[in-house]
Structures are given as C-alpha cells and as structure tokens.
C-alpha positions as CSV (number, residue, x, y, z in Angstrom):
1,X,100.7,67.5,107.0
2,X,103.5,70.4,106.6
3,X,106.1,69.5,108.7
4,X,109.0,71.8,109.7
5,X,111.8,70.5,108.2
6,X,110.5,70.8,104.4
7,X,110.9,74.1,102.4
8,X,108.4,73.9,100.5
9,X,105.5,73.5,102.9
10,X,104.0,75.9,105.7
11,X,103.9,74.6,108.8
12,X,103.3,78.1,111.0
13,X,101.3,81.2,110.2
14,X,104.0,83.6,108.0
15,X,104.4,86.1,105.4
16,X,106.7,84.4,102.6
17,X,109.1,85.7,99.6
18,X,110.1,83.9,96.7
19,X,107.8,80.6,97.9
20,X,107.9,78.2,95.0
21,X,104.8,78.7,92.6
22,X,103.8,75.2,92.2
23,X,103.8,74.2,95.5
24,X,101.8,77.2,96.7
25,X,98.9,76.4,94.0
26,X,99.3,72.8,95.6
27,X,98.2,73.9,99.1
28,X,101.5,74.2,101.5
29,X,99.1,74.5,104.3
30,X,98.8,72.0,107.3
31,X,95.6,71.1,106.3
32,X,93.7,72.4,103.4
33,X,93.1,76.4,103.1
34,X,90.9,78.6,102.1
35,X,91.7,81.2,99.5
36,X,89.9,83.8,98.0
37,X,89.0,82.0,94.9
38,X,87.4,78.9,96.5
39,X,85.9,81.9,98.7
40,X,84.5,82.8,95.3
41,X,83.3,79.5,94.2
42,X,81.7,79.1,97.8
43,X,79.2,82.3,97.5
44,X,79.0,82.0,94.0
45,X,78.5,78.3,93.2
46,X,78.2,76.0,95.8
47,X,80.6,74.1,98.0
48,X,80.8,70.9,96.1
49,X,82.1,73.1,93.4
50,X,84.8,74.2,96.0
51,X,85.2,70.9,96.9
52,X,86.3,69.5,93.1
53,X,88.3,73.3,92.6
54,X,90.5,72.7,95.5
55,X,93.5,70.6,95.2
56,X,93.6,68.8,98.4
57,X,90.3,68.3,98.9
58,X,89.7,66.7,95.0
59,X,92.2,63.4,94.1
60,X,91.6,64.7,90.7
61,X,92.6,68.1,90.5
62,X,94.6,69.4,88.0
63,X,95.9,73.2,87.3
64,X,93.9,74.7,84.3
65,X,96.5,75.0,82.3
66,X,94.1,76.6,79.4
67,X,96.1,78.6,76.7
68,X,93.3,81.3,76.5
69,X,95.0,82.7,79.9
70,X,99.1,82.5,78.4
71,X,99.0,86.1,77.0
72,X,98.4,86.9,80.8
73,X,100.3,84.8,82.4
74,X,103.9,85.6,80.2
75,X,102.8,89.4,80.9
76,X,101.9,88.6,84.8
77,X,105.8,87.1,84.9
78,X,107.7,90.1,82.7
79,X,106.2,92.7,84.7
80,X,106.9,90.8,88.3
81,X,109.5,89.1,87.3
82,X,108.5,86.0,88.7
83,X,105.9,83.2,87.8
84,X,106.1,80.1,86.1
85,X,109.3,79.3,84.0
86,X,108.8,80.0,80.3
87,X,109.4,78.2,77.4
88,X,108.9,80.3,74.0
89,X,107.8,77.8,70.6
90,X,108.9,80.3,68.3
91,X,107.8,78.7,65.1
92,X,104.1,77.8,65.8
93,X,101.2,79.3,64.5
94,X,98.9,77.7,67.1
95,X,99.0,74.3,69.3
96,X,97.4,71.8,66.5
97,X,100.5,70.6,65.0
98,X,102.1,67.4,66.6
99,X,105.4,69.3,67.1
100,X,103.7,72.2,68.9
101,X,101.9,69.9,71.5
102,X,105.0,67.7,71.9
103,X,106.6,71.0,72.7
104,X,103.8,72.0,75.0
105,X,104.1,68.6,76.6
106,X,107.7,68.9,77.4
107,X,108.0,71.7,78.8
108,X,105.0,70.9,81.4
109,X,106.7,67.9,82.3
110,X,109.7,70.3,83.7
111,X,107.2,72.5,85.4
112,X,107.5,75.3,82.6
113,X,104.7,76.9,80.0
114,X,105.3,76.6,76.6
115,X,104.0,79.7,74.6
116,X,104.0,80.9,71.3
117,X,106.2,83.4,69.8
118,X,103.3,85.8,68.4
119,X,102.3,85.6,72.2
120,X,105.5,86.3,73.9
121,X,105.7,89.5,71.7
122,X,102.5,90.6,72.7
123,X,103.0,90.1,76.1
124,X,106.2,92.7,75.4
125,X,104.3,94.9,73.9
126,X,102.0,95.2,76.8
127,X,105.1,95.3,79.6
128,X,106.7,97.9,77.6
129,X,103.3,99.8,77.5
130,X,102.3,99.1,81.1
131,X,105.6,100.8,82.1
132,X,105.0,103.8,80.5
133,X,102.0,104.2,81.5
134,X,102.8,103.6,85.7
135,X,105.1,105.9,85.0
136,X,103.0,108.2,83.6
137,X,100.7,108.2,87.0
138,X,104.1,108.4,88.9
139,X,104.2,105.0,89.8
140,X,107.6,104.8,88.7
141,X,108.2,101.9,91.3
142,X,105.4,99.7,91.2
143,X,106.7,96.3,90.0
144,X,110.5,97.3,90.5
145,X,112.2,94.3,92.4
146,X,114.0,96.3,93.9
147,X,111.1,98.5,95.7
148,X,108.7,95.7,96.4
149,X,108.5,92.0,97.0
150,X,106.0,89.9,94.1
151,X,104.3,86.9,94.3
152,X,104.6,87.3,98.2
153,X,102.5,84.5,100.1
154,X,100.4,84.8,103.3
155,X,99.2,81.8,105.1
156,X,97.9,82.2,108.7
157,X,95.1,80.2,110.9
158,X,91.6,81.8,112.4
159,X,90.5,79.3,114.8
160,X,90.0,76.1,113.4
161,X,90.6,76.9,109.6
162,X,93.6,78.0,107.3
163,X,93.7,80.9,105.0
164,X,96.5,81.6,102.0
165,X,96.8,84.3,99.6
166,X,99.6,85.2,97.1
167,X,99.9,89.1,96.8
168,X,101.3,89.8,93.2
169,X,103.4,92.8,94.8
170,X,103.8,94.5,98.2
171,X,105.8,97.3,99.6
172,X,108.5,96.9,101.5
173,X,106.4,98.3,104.3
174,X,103.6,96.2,103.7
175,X,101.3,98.8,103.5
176,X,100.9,98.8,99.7
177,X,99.0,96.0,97.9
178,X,98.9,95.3,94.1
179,X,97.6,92.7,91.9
180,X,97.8,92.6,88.1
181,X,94.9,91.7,86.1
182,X,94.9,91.1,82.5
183,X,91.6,91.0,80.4
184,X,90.3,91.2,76.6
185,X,87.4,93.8,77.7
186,X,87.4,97.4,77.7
187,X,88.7,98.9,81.5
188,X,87.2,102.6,80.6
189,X,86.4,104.0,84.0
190,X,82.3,103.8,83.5
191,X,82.5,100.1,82.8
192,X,85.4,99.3,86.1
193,X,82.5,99.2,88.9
194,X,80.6,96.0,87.0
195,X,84.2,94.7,86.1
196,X,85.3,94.8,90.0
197,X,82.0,92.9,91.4
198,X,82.4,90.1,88.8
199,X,85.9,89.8,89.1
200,X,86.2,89.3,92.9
201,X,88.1,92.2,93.6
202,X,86.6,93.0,96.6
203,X,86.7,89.7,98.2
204,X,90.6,89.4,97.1
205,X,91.4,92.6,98.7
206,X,89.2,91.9,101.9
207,X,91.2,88.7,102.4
208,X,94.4,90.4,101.6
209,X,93.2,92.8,104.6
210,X,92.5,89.9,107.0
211,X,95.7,88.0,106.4
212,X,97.9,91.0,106.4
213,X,96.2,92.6,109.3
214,X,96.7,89.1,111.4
215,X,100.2,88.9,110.3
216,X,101.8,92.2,110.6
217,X,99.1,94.8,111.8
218,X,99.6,98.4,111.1
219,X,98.5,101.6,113.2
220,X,97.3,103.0,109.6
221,X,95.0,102.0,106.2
222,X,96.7,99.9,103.9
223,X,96.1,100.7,100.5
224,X,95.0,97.9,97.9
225,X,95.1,98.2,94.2
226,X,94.4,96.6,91.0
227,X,96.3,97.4,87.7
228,X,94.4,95.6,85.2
229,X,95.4,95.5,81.3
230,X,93.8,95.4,78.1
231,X,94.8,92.4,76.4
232,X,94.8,94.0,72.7
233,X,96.2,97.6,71.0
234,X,97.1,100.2,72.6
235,X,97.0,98.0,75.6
236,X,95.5,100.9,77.8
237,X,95.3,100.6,81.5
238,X,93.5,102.0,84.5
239,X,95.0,101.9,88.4
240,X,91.8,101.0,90.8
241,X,92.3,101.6,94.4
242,X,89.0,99.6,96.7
243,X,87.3,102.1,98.6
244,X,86.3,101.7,101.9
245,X,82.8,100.8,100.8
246,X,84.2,98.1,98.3
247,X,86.2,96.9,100.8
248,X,83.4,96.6,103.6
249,X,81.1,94.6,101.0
250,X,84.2,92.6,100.3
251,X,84.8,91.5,103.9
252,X,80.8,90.7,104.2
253,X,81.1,88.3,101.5
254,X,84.5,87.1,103.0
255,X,82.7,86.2,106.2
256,X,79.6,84.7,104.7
257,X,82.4,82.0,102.5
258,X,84.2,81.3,105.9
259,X,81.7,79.9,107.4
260,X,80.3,77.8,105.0
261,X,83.9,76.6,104.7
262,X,84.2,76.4,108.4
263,X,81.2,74.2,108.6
264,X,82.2,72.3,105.7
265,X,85.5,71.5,107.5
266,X,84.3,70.3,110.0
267,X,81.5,68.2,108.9
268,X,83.2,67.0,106.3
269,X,80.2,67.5,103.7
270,X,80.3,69.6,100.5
271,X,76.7,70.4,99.3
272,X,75.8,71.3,95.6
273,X,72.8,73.4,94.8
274,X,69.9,73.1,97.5
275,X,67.3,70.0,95.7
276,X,63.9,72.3,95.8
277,X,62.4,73.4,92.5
278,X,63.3,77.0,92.3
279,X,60.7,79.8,91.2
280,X,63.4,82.7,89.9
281,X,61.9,86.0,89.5
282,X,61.5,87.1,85.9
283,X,64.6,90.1,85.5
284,X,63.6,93.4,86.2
285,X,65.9,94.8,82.7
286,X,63.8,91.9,80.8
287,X,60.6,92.9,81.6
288,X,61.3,96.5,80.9
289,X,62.7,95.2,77.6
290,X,59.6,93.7,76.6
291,X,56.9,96.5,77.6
292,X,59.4,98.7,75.8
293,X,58.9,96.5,72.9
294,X,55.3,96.5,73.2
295,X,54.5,100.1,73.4
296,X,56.4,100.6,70.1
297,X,55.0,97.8,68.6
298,X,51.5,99.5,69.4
299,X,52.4,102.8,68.2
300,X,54.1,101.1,64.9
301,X,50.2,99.7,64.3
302,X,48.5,103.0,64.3
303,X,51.1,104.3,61.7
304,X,49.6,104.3,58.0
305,X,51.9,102.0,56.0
306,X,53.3,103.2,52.8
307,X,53.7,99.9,51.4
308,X,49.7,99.4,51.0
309,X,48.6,101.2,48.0
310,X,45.1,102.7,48.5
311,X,42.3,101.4,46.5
C-alpha cells in the first residue's frame, strides 16, 4: 500500500507533474488501478487477460520492452521532452550482435532504452517535421514546456476502485488534452475513423474526461486531441479532436470495463473466454465476397472461350 511519506507512490486522489515514469507504469496506486488499457483488454479480451497485463495483479509482469515500438518512443520523448532516459548505440546495424545486446542490457539495468543510431535520426526527422507541421495548423504551442505540462498523471478513486491515466500534454488550464500517437499506417483523413475505434481513442479520452472531471471540474467542454504520426517519409500528420459522439461511445465502453473490473475486484476472480462452444455468424463482407465471386464466375461460363479452336 502507498503510504504518505514515499514520493514515488500515490496515496490520495491528485493530478501529478513530473511523476517518475517507471514507477507510474508500476501501479503507484493504493491498491491496483484501472487504466484505460486494461479497460481495453477487459472489453476486448477477457479479464484474465487483464489480469496477466497488469502489473500488480500478475507476479510475472514485465514492461514490453519490444524494439518494434523504439522509433515511437525516442519521438514520444523529443517532442515532450520527457519519457524514458535514452541511450543511443550509434554503431549498430540492428540488436543481433553480442555487443548490441550487451549494450541494450546495460542500459535497461539503469532504467534507460538503448536505441539505434539510424533510429534516433529518424525519430529527428519526425520531431523536426511534426513541428512544422503544428505550426502550420497554428499550434505553435502544443508540446512547448513551457505552455503545457507532459506526461501529467491522474489517479483518483470512484467508490471502491482506483483509476490512473498519464496525459502526454495538458494546458496549463487543464482544459486542453493531447496524446501523441505514432504508427507505420497511413493517417489520411478517410482511413482516421477505423484507426480511432481500433486504437482505443475513445475509451482513452473518455477516461481522461472522468478523471479530469473528478479532479478539477470545469464550468466548460474540455477539448481532447490526438496527434498521431506516420512512422516513415514525409512523416505526415493529422490533428483529431473526439466529437461528442466519439466521446459518448467512449464513456459507454468505459462504463461497461468498470464494472467488470469492479466485480473482479471484489471477487477476486479473473475469468477467460466464457467455456460454451460458440456458433459465430459467417461475416457479412465475406459472404458478399463470395456471391460476388459466383455471379462472375457464372457469367465467365457463358462467355465463348478463344482458347478452344472450333472443329
């Protein structure tokens, strides 16, 4: 349990600034919290997958520490300015030399991520680009330390249960919420409404809108954005703001996760995927598919085929 006198845990309901990285991921909370990712895995999965994704409730829980995700996470920390310490292996091509991973090894061990030099550079690349492009939609302050807070934690209780979130950036009046996103697909406006569902955004920016409503309620809408960044050349991005619809389907899908994790809590059980055989229905797209397939096949047959020579 969190107790008062140690920095690095919460022990009351709070918003918090520069709150160490590690121990946040860790669960700070006085008994373990929900956040929107486990809310995710709840509605998504099951919650025994919540169960072994959450680090006080699983013994063996580690951080994914997967590289696929560094070219993210060094742009995540230029652009905040804040994240998990850095430590650039220059030299490497890739992690399979003993070096590299000796390197890689190292540096975890003082709480730091090692990264490669050809993806430190990119990640450069797509600061210097982001910037441009903010400022381009006259967002000339977004990200500036000095006009925002990042990384900024919320941890407060509902009843029974505890909820955190980490806000990659909020406005000094707290009325301005923004999270960085950083991804290898296209973010062209006709493809951001699929991208939004199956990221989560919704149910992130629902439980930003709970905690920060609890915490330090306004008399006026908050606005919540996402920035999210291609990963390759040109590095375009797009600037999504959740609509009120978005945002209503968010919170329905918030509520739904907190009470599975509510009863979960308190019964202490964490059930996988319900044991009756299952009867899906066939997919609507697939069956269209098929009879497409079928009525050109048809018309195919009653074509005269050139190959057969007449007699």
């Amino acid at each position: 349990m969190s107790l008062p006198d140690d920095p690095n845990n919460i022990w009351k309901p709070g918003i918090f600034t520069d709150f160490p990285i590690a121990d946040y991921f860790a669960d700070p909370c006085p008994a373990p919290s929900l956040t929107q990712s486990i809310a995710k895995i709840l509605i998504e999965k099951s919650p025994l997958h919540a169960w072994y994704a959450h680090p006080r409730l699983n013994p063996d829980w580690f951080p994914d520490d997967n590289t696929k995700y560094d070219v993210g996470n060094i742009a995540h920390n230029l652009l905040l300015g804040r994240g998990k310490a850095i430590t650039v292996v220059p030299d490497a091509e890739d992690w399979r030399s003993k070096a590299a991973q000796q390197a890689r090894a190292a540096a975890a061990a003082e709480g730091k991520l090692a990264v490669l030099g050809k993806h430190y550079a990119k990640a450069q690349r797509m600061m210097v680009a982001a910037r441009a492009q903010l400022d381009l939609r006259g967002l000339h302050s977004m990200f500036i330390d000095t006009m925002g807070d990042a990384e900024v934690v919320l941890a407060w209780q509902e009843g029974d249960i505890w909820l955190r979130q980490m806000v990659d950036w909020l406005t000094p009046d707290r009325a301005t919420f923004v999270d960085y996103k950083t991804t290898d697909m296209s973010v062209a406006a006709h493809g951001l409404g699929r991208m939004m569902v199956n990221a989560g955004w919704p149910i992130q920016a629902a439980m930003a809108r709970r905690g920060l409503n609890a915490l330090d309620p306004l008399g006026y809408r908050r606005r919540y954005l996402f920035v999210v960044q291609e990963t390759e050349q040109p590095y375009c991005l797009q600037v999504v703001e959740m609509s009120e619809g978005a945002m209503t389907m968010g919170g329905k899908m918030l509520d739904m996760a907190m009470t599975i994790w509510r009863h979960c809590m308190v019964t202490d059980r964490w059930p996988g995927y319900p044991p009756e055989i299952v009867t899906p229905e066939y997919p609507g797209w697939a069956e269209s598919a098929w009879l497409e397939r079928e009525v050109k096949d048809a018309a195919r047959e009653r074509m005269p085929n050139d190959n057969i020579m007449a007699g």
